[in-house]
N, C-alpha and C positions, 0 to 999 in steps of 0.2 A: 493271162490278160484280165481275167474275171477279177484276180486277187491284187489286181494292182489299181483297176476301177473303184474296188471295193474300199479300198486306201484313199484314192482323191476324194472320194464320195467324206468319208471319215475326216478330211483333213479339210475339207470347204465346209460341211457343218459345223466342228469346232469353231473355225472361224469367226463363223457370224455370232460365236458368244464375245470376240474379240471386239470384232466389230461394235458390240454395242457399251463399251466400256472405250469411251475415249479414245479411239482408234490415232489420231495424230500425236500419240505418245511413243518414238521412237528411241531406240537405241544404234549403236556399234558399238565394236570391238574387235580383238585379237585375241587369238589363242595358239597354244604348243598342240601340236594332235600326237599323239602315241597311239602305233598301231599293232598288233598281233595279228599276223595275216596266213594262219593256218598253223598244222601242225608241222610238225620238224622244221619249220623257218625261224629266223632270228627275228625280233622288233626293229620295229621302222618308225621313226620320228621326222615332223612334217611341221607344217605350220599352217595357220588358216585366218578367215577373218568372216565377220557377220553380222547382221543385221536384227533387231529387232522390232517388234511393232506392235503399241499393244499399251494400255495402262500398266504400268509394273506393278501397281497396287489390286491387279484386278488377278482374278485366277489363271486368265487365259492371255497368251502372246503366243504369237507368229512370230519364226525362225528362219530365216533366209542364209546358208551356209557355205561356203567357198574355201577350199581345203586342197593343199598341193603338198607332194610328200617322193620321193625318191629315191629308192634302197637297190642295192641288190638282196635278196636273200638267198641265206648257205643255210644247206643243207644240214643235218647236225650230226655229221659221224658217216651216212650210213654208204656201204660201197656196193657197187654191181658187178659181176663177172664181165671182162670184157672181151676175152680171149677163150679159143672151145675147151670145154674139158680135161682136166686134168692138167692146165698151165695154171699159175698164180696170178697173173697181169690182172689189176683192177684198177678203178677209178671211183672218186666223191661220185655221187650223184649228182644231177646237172642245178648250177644255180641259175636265177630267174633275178630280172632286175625289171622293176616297174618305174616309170611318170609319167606322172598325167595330175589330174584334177575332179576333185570328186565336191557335188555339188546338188546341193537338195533346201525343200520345203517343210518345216516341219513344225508341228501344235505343241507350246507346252501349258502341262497345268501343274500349277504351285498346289503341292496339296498341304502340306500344314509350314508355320512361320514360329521360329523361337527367339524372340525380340527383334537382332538384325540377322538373326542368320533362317533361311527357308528350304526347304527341299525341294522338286517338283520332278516330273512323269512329261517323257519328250518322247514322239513318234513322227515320220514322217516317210516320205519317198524322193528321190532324186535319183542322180547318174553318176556313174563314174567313168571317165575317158581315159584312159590308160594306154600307154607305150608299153608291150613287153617284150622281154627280150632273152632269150635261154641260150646258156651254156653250149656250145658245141663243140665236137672234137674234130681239128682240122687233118687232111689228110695227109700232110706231112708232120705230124704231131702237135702238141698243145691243145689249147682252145680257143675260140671266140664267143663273141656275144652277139649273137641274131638275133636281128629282129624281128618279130611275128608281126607288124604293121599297128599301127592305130585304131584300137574297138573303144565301142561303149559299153556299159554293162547299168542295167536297171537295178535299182535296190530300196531294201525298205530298212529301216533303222528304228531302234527302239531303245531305251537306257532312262537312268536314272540322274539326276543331278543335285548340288549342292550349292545356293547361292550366299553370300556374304557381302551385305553392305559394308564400304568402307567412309562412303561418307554419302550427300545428297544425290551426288548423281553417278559417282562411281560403284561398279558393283563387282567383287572376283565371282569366279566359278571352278569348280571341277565337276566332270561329268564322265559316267561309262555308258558305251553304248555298244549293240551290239547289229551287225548291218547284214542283212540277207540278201544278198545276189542272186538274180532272179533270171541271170541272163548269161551265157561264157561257157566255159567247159573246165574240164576236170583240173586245170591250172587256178582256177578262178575260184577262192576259198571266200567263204565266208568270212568277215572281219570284226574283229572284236576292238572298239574304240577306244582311248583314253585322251581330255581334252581338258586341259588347264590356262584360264586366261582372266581378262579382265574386259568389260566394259564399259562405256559411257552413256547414261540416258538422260537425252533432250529433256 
């Protein structure tokens, strides 16, 4: 709890650098999200949209985020003994299918600009509400896909980005980020981001 206080605290002072550069300077936008959501699983591609707020001419903007994305992930190869000793019978290990909506606050600062194109340093915290749902083996054979119900999970985000103006008010982006789950169990991986789009600022 400490380390997540310590984050709002971090992200309401940035702020108020925001705040005093023109703050009715807003943007939106859309983006592709690509996701890596741990090891031995496949990527997951999602889509999102967002907010911005902030002089875009100033160092610092406010980032308001909304991201939906829904995969199964398989397992990549590896098998379990399913039967006692000294039979062969095996199985994939169990896959996991997530959706839901992942959803955060976060500061960026533009640190250097090379004509129209800039880079800048994005941090923040939000949630992610997730459906999951694991592989199971039925008892007249096969499998299904169980649901484990409806959680949230707390996370903090951090990455790097690239912007490009393409004209007065449109701007693209790519951006990696990497997001720490602060809340879930041993299902619930850490996520490494990738995030390609475009926006429009008022």
């Amino acid at each position: 709890m400490k380390r997540i206080l310590s984050m709002v605290v971090i992200i309401v002072m940035a702020s108020g650098y925001a705040l005093a550069a023109d703050y009715w300077h807003f943007g939106a936008g859309v983006r592709l999200t690509g996701v890596i959501p741990g090891d031995d699983y496949a990527n997951a591609l999602g889509g999102g949209v967002l907010l911005t707020f902030g002089d875009p001419d100033s160092r610092f903007t406010t980032q308001m985020d909304l991201d939906t994305w829904k995969v199964t992930y398989q397992k990549n190869g590896d098998y379990v003994l399913t039967s006692p000793p000294g039979q062969d019978s095996t199985f994939k290990k169990r896959d996991h299918q997530y959706s839901g909506l992942g959803f955060g606050f976060f500061e960026k600062y533009r640190t250097f600009d090379f004509s129209r194109f800039s880079n800048y340093l994005i941090g923040g915290a939000g949630a992610y509400f997730l459906d999951r749902k694991q592989e199971e083996r039925l008892d007249f054979g096969g499998t299904a896909m169980k649901s484990f119900g409806f959680h949230s999970l707390i996370m903090l985000g951090g990455g790097l980005g690239f912007e490009g103006r393409l004209s007065e008010h449109f701007v693209s982006f790519i951006e990696g980020r990497y997001t720490f789950i602060l809340s879930g169990d041993n299902l619930d991986k850490d996520l490494v981001n990738g995030y390609f789009g475009v926006r429009y600022v008022f």
